[in-house]
N, C-alpha and C positions, 0 to 999 in steps of 0.2 A: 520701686522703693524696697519690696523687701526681700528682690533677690540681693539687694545693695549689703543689705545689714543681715542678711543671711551666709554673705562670704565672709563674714568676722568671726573672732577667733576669742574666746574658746566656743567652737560651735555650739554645743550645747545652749550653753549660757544665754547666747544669742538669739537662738532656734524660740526658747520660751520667753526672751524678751520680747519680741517679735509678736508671738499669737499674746503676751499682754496688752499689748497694745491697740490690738483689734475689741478690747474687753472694756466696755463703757466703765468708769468705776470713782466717779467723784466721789469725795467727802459726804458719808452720811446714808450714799446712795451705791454702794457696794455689791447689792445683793445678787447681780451677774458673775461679777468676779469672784463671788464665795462660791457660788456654786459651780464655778469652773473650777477653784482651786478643788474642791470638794469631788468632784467629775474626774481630777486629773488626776488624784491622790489612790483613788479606787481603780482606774486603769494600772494605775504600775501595779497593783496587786499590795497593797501597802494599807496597813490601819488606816483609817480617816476617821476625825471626828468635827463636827459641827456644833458649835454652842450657839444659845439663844439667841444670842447678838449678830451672829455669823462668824466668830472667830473660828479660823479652820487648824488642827493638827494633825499633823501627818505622820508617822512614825516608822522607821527603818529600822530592822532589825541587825544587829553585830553583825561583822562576816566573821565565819567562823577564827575560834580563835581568840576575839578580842573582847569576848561577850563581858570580859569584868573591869573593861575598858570607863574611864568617866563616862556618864552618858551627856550627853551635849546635845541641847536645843540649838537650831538656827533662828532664829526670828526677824522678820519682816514684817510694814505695815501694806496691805492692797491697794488704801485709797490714794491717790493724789491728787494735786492743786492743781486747778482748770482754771489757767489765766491763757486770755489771747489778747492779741493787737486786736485791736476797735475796727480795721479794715478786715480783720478777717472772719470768714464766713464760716461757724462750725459748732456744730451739736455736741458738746462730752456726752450727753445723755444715748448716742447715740453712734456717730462717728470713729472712725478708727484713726489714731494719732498716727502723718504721714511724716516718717523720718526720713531722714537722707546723712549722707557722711559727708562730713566738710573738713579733708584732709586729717589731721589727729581725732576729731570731736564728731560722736554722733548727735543730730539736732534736730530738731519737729520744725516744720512748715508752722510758724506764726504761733505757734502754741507750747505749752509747755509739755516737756517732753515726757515726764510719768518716770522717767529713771530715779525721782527721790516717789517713792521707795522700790520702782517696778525693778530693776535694776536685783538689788537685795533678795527679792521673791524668785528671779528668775534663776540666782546663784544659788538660794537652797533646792529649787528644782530640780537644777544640772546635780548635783550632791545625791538626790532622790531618787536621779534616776540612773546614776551612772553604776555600771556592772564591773568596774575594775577596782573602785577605791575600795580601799582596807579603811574601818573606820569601826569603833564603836557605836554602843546604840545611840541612834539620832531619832530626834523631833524637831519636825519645821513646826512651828507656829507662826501664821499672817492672822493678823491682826486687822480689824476696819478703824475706822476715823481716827488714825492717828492724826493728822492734820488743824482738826477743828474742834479738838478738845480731849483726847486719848482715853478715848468711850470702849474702843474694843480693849486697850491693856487693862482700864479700871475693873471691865467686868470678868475678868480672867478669872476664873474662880481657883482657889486651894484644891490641891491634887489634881488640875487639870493639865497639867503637865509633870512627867517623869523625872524629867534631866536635872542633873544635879551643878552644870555650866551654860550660861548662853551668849552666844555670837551674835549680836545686834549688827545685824547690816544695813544701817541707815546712816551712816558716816560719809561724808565728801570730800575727804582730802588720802589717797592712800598713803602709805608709810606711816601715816598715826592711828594710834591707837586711844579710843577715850573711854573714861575709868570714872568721869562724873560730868551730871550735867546741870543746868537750869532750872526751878523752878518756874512757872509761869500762871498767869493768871489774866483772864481779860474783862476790860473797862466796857459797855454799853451804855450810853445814853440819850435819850428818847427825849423831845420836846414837840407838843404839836405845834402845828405852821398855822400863824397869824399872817394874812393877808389882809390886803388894801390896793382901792383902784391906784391907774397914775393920773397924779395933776398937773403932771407937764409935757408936755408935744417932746416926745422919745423917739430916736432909733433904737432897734433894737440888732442883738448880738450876741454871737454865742464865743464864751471867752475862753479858752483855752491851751492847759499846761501838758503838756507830752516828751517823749523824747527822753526819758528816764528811763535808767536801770532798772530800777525797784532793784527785787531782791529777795531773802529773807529776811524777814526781820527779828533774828538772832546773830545767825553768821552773819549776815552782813552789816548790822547797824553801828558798825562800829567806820565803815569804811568811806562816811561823806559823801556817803548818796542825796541826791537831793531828794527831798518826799513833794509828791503833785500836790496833797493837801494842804500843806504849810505855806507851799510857792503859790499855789492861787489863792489862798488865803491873806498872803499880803499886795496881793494885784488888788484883790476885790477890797481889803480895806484902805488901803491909799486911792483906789477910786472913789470908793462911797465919800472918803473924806475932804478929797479934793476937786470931783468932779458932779458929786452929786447918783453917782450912778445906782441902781435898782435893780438886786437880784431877784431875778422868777422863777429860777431850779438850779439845785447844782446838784453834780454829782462826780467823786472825785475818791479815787481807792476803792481796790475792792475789798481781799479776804483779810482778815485781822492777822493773818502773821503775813504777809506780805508788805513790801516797803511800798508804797504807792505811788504807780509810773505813770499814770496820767489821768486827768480831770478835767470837768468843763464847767462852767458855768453861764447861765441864759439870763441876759441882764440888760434891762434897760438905760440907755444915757441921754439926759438931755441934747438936745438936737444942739445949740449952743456950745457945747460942751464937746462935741463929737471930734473935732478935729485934733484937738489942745490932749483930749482923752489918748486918739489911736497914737499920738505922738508918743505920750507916755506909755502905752502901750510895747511899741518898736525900744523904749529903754529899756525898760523891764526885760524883754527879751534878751538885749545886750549884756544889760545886769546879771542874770541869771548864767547865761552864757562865761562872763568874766568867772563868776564866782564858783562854779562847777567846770570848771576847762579842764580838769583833769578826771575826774572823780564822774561826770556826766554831760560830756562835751556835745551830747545831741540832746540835750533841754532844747524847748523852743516855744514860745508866747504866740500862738496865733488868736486874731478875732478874722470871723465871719459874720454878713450879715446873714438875719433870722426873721423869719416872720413877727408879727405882731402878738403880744402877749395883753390878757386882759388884765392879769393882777397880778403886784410883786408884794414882792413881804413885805409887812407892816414896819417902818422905820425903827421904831424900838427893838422888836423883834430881830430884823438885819440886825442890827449893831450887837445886840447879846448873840448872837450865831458869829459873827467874825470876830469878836474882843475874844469866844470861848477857841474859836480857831487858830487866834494869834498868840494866845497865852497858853494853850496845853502843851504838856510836854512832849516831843519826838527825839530821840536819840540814847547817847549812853549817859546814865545819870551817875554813874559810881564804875572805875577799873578797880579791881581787887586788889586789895593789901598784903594778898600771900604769893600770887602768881606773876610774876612780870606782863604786862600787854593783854592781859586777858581780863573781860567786861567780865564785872560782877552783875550789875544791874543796869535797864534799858527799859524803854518803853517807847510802844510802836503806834504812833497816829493814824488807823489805817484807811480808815473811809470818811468821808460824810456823803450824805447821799437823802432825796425827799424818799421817804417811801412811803405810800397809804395815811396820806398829809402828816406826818412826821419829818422832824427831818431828823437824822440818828448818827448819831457818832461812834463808830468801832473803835477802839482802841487793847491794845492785849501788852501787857506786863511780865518783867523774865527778874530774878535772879537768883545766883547761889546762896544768898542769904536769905530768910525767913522773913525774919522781921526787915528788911530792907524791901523784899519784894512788896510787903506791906505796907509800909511807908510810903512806896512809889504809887500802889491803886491808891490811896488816901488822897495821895497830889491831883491824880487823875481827877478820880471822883470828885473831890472840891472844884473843881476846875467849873462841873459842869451842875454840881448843886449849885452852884453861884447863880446862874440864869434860870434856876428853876426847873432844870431837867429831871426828869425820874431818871436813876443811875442803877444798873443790876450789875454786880458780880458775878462772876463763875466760881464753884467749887476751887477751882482752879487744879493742876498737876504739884506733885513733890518733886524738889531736888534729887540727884542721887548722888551720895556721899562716897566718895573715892575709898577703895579698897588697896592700899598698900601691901596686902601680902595676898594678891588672887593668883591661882595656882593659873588662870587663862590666861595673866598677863605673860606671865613666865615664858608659859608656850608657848605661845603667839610671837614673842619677842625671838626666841630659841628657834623658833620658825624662819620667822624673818630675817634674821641673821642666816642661816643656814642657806636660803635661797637667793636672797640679795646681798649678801655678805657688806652689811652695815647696821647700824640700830635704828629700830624705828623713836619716832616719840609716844611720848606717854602723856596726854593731857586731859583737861575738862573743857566743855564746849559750853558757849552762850547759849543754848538752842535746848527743846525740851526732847527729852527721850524717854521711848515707855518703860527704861530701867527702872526707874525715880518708885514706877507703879509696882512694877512686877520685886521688886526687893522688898513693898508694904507686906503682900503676902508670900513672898518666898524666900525671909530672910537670909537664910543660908543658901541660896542663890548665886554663885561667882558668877561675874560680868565684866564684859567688855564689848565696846558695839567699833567697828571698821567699816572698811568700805571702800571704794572704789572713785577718781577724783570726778565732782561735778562741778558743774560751775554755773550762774544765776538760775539757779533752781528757788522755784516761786514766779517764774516771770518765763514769758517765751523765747527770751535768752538762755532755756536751759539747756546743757551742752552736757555730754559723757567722754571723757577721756577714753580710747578707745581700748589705749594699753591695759591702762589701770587696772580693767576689766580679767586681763589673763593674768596680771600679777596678783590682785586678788583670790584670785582658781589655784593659781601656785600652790600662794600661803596657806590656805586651809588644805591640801591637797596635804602638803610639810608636817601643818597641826595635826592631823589627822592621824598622822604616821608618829608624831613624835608620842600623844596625847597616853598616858596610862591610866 
């Protein structure tokens, strides 16, 4: 596998993608990966510095000549999302993510592939370590938990970086360029589990929704994905209501910005009821099938039988758990009024799940609007004050507000013309970026974040375009040379 993705091109690039990947580095739990970055940054013979949090900067000095050159940060996040298939067997804590090339797209064996943002980190690497490029003075900054609430941009302290530009390589589509992003905020709520024996002679079964995209849920909630928590949400409430049936565990979505591709639930159905049920059952799957044919055409309704359970949740309790699953909100609540096609606000259903006799509701909230993003947690949270839940907030991230005269748009654009001879776009994305943070303290700051194209990133569908990759290397390669 990694003499495979060792003969990709721009080697460099590649060469550090590659040992990222062998670097354990979940959301939260980073602290191998910092101190590799921090290990690597000191081998090139290059400034290194380490903050509290493990944010790492690394600084390159001018080649001669260009010393009064802009100075320009690269920035990237370390950590990524550890989603895999349920079949598959593997430790992030531990394990090294096994890629393979599949024709244009590089892709992880069952898991997600770590290119959002490993990708990013390995191109300011190549940049760090390369002895031919002319460039003014540079600093990489990697970042931790961008992912699961943007803890390492938040703690960036003032003057902890130089640069008076920065290059955000956390983008998934090349040839765009984005100039603002999202706002986000995410939804928690906590109910404990009320149980009760069963009074009627049950099979038992374990019910379950799979066969989804997922996705992110920014970029992609706009695109009629189906969500595993909504779809087994109305399996289990059209049972309960028509069959009688008795939920004894569920668990369905995992991480809060992820679109959620599959779920299960362990449920009792009266013995009576068993056949008339699995029949309904085999519709629901056709239903889902119908209704997703293009957008998630391997949805699929399986039951299995399960052993015996001694207690399901207390009838009241079911019914306020599926009415709060049937009525919260999942999708795009508002497209924007300035932008053609592009989601202003959204909100992402992303788990339920028992933990530690709780059973707890994820959900995470985006928009470009303030007060709108506001309005959408209000919807959330009522949803789930309703049944008596305890609800938490997040601080939540900032918007970032489009800069119409950044002097890195310019370049960037003057680049890319230059080497692809056509224009790129210039847009704002649904999705939250550490600019939103790093603009609070470094106002005078010019940004813009690129990238290289990905595709179901959040899900072990994630894929890297392989070109991308060198057309990327190009353009900064262009900027670099054009940048005064």
């Amino acid at each position: 596998m990694s003499q495979e993705i060792l003969s990709l091109k721009p080697a460099k690039v590649f060469y550090y993608f590659n040992e990222i990947t062998k670097i354990p580095r979940p959301s939260k739990r980073e602290e191998k990966m910092s101190l590799w970055l921090e290990e690597t940054g000191k081998k090139m013979g290059l400034e290194t510095k380490r903050d509290k949090v493990g944010n790492v900067l690394i600084s390159k000095p001018a080649t001669p000549g260009k010393e009064n050159v802009t100075p320009v940060v690269l920035q990237a996040h370390m950590d990524m999302v550890c989603e895999k298939n349920n079949d598959k067997v593997f430790d992030f804590d531990k394990d090294a993510i096994e890629t393979y090339v599949d024709g244009e797209w590089l892709k992880a064996k069952g898991t997600t592939l770590g290119a959002d943002d490993g990708i990013g980190v390995a191109l300011a690497l190549a940049v760090l370590d390369d002895k031919e490029l002319e460039h003014g003075p540079i600093e990489c900054l990697f970042t931790i938990d961008e992912e699961t609430g943007l803890t390492g941009a938040k703690a960036v302290e003032a003057g902890f970086m130089k640069g008076k530009m920065l290059l955000n390589l956390d983008s998934e589509d090349e040839g765009q360029f984005f100039i603002g992003c999202a706002g986000g905020k995410d939804t928690v709520a906590t109910l404990p589990c009320e149980y009760e024996p069963l009074d009627c002679d049950c099979d038992f079964f374990k019910v379950e929704v799979k066969g989804l995209q997922g996705g992110h849920s920014g970029d992609d909630i706009n695109k009629g994905r189906g969500n595993a928590v909504k779809l087994l949400a109305r399996v289990l409430y059209n049972s309960y209501c028509d069959y009688g049936l008795c939920v004894a565990d569920i668990n369905a979505g995992n991480l809060r910005n992820a679109i959620a591709r599959e779920g299960f639930a362990i449920v009792a159905v009266p013995k009576t009821e068993v056949g008339e049920w699995k029949s309904y059952i085999a519709k629901m799957d056709k239903t889902f099938k119908d209704e997703f044919h293009t957008t998630d055409p391997g949805v699929m309704v399986t039951v299995e039988p399960v052993g015996p359970v001694e207690k399901v949740f207390e009838e009241s309790f079911q019914i306020d758990v599926l009415n709060a699953l049937m009525v919260c909100p999942h999708g795009v609540a508002a497209m924007s009024q300035d932008i053609p096609g592009f989601v202003e606000t959204s909100t992402n259903l992303a788990s339920v799940k028992v933990v530690d006799g709780n059973v707890v509701f994820t959900t995470s909230q985006r928009s470009s609007v303030e007060s709108k993003k506001q309005a959408i947690v209000d919807e959330v949270s009522t949803t789930f004050w309703m049944i008596g839940a305890d609800v938490q907030n997040t601080d939540g991230y900032p918007g970032w507000n489009p800069n119409p005269n950044s002097q890195a748009v310019r370049v960037l654009t003057e680049a890319y013309r230059n080497v692809f001879h056509k224009d790129p776009q210039v847009l704002a994305i649904h999705a939250g970026l550490e600019c939103g943070l790093f603009s609070e303290k470094y106002p005078d700051m010019d940004m813009v974040s690129f990238g290289p194209t990905l595709r179901g990133v959040h899900s072990p569908d994630e894929k890297l375009e392989i070109k991308t990759v060198q057309m990327c290397w190009d353009l900064m390669v262009e900027f670099f040379k054009l940048l005064k």
